[in-house]
Structure formats: structure tokens, C-alpha cells
C-alpha positions as YAML, in Angstrom:
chain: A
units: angstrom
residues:
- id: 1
  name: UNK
  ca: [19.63, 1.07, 55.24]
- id: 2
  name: UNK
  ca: [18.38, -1.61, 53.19]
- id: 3
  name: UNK
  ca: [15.98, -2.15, 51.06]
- id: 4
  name: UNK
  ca: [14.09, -5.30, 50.26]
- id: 5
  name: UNK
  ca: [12.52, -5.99, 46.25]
- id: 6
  name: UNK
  ca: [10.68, -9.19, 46.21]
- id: 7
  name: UNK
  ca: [12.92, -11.50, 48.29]
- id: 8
  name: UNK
  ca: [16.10, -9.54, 47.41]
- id: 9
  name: UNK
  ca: [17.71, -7.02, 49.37]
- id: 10
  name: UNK
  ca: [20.00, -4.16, 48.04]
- id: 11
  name: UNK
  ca: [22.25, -1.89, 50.41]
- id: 12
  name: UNK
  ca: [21.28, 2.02, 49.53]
- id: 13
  name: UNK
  ca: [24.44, 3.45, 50.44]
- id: 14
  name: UNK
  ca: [23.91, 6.90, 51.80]
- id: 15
  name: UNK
  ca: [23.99, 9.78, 49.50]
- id: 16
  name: UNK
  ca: [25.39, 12.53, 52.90]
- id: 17
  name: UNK
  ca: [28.41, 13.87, 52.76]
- id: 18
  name: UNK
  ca: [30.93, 14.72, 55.39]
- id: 19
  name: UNK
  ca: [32.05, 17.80, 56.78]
- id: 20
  name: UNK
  ca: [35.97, 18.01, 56.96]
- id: 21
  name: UNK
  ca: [37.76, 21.70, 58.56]
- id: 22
  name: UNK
  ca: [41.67, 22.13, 57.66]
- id: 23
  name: UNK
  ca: [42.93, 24.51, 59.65]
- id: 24
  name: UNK
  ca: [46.61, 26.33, 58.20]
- id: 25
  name: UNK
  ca: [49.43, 27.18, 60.22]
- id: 26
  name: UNK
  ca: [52.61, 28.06, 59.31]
- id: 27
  name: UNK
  ca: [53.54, 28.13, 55.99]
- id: 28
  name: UNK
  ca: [50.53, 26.90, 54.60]
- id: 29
  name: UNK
  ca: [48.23, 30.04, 55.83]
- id: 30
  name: UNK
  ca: [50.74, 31.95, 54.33]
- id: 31
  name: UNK
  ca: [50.67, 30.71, 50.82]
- id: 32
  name: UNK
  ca: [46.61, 29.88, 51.39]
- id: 33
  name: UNK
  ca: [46.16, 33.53, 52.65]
- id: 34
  name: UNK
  ca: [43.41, 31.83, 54.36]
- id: 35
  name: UNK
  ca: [42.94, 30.25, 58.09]
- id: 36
  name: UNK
  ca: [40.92, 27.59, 57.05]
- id: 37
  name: UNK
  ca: [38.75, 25.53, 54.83]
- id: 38
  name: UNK
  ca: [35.62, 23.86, 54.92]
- id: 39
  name: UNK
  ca: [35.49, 20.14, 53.06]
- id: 40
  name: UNK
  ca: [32.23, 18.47, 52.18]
- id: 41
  name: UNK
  ca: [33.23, 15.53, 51.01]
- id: 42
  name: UNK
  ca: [31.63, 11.80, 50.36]
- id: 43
  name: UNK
  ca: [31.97, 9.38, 53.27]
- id: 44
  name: UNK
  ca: [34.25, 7.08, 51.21]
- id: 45
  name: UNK
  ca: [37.11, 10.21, 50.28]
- id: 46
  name: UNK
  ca: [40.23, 9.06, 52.27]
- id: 47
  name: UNK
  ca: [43.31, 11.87, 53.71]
- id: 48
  name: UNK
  ca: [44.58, 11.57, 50.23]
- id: 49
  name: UNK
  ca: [41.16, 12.73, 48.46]
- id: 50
  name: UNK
  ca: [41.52, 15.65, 50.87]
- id: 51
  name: UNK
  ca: [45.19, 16.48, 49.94]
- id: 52
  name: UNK
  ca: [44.46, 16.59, 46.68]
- id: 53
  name: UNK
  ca: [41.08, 18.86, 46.84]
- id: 54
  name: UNK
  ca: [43.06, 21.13, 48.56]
- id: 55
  name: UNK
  ca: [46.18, 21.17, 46.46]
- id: 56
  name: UNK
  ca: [43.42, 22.19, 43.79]
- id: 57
  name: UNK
  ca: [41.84, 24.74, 45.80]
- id: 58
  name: UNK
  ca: [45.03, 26.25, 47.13]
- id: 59
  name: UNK
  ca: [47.69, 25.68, 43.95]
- id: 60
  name: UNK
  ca: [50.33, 27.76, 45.99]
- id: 61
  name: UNK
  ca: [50.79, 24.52, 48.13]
- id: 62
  name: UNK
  ca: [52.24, 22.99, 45.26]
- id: 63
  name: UNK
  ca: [55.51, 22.26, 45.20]
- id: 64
  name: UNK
  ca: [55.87, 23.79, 48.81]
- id: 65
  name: UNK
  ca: [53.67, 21.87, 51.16]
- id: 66
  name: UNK
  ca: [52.04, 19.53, 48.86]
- id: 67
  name: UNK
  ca: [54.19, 17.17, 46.70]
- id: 68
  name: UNK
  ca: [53.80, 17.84, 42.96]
- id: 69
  name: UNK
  ca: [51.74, 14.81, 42.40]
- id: 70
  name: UNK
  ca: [48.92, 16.32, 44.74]
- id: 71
  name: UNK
  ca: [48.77, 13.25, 46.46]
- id: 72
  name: UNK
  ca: [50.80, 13.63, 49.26]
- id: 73
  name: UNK
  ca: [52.71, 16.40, 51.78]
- id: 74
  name: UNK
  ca: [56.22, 16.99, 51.84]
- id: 75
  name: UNK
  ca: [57.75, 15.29, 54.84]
- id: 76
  name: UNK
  ca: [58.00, 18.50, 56.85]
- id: 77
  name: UNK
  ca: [54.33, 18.88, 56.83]
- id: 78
  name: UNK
  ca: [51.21, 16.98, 58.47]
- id: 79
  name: UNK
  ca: [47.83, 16.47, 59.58]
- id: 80
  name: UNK
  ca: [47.47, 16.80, 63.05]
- id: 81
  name: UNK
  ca: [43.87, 15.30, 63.91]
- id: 82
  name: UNK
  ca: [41.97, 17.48, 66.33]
- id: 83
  name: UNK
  ca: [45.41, 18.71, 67.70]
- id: 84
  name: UNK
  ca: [45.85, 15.25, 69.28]
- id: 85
  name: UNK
  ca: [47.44, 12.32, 67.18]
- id: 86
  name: UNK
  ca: [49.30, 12.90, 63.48]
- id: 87
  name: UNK
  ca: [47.79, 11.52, 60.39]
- id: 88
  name: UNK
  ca: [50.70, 9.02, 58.85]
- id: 89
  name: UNK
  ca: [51.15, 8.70, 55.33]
- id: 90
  name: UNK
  ca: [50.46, 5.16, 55.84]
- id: 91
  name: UNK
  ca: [47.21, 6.16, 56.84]
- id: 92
  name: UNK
  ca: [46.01, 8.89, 54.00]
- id: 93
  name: UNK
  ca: [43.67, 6.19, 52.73]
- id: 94
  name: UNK
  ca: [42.12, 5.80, 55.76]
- id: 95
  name: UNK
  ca: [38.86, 7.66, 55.89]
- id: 96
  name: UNK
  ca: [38.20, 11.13, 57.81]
- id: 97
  name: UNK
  ca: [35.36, 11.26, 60.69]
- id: 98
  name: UNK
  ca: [32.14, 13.29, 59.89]
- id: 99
  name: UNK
  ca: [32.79, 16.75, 61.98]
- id: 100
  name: UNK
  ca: [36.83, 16.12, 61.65]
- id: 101
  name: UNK
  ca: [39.74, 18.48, 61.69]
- id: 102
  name: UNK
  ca: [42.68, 18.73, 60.51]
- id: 103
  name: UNK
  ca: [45.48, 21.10, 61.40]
- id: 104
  name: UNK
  ca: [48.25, 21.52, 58.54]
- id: 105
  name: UNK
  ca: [51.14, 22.01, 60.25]
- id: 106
  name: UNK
  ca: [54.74, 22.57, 58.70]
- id: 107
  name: UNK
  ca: [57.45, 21.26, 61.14]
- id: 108
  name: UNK
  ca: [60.98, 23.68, 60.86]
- id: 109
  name: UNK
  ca: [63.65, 23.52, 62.46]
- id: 110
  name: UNK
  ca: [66.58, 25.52, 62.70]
- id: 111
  name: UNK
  ca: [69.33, 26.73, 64.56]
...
């Protein structure tokens, strides 16, 4: 939206936030002891805004599924977009679709 003030215009840059879902599985429901979470978040927060509101919302991910910087997961863990394609660390600053979500999934392995 623009608006124009006498031959200028200025960009109003919507105040609406975004709705974000993480859904846990795994290990992270466990230490959440919750299935999900709802996000409202600005339209510029990136992957790595949302890691870190949920590290602060869930401080048991910590150290398990969240690196200690709260920026980040562990390597065994990731965002799985809609169940369909993986979120890549090289694209947590990307920005997150209004209506979005993200499964937290912990990949193990064992034998």
C-alpha cells in the first residue's frame, strides 16, 4: 500500500502478522509435553526467528534439539514444511508463508 503526501510517496508496510503451526514429533513432544504450537509472528521473522521463539518457549529443547545458541537445531533435527520438502539451514533466514507448518522432526537411527 502506498501512500502519497504532496508529491511524495511512502511505502506503509503492513502492521499483520503471520500465523506459523510447529508441530513436535519425536523427541521434541517429549521434552515440549506439547503437540504443537501456534506462532504469530511479523512477516519479516525468518526459520531462525522461529527457532529461537521456540527455544524460549520450550527451554527443554535446549541443548537437546536446539543448539545452545538458540539459533539453530542440532543436525539430527529439522523442519519438515507441510510434510513435503525440509527446511535447510541454509535457508533459516528465508521467510515462513502466512498459514505455514512446520513439523520438528528428530531423525535416529540405530541398529
Amino acid at each position: 500500500m502506498l501512500l502519497r503526501t504532496h508529491e511524495k510517496e511512502v511505502a506503509i508496510i503492513s502492521m499483520q502478522k503471520i500465523k506459523v503451526k510447529v508441530e513436535f514429533s519425536g523427541l521434541s513432544r517429549i521434552l515440549a509435553s506439547v503437540n504443537d504450537v501456534q506462532l504469530s509472528l511479523d512477516p519479516q521473522h525468518t526459520y531462525t526467528d522461529i527457532i529461537n521463539m521456540i527455544a524460549e518457549k520450550f527451554p527443554g529443547l535446549v541443548g537437546n534439539v536446539i543448539a545452545e545458541d538458540k539459533n539453530s537445531l542440532f543436525p539430527s533435527n529439522v523442519f519438515s514444511r507441510e510434510g513435503k520438502t525440509i527446511v535447510m539451514p541454509e535457508q533459516f533466514k528465508d521467510t515462513p508463508q502466512d498459514g505455514e507448518t512446520l513439523i520438528l522432526l528428530s531423525l535416529l537411527a540405530g541398529g
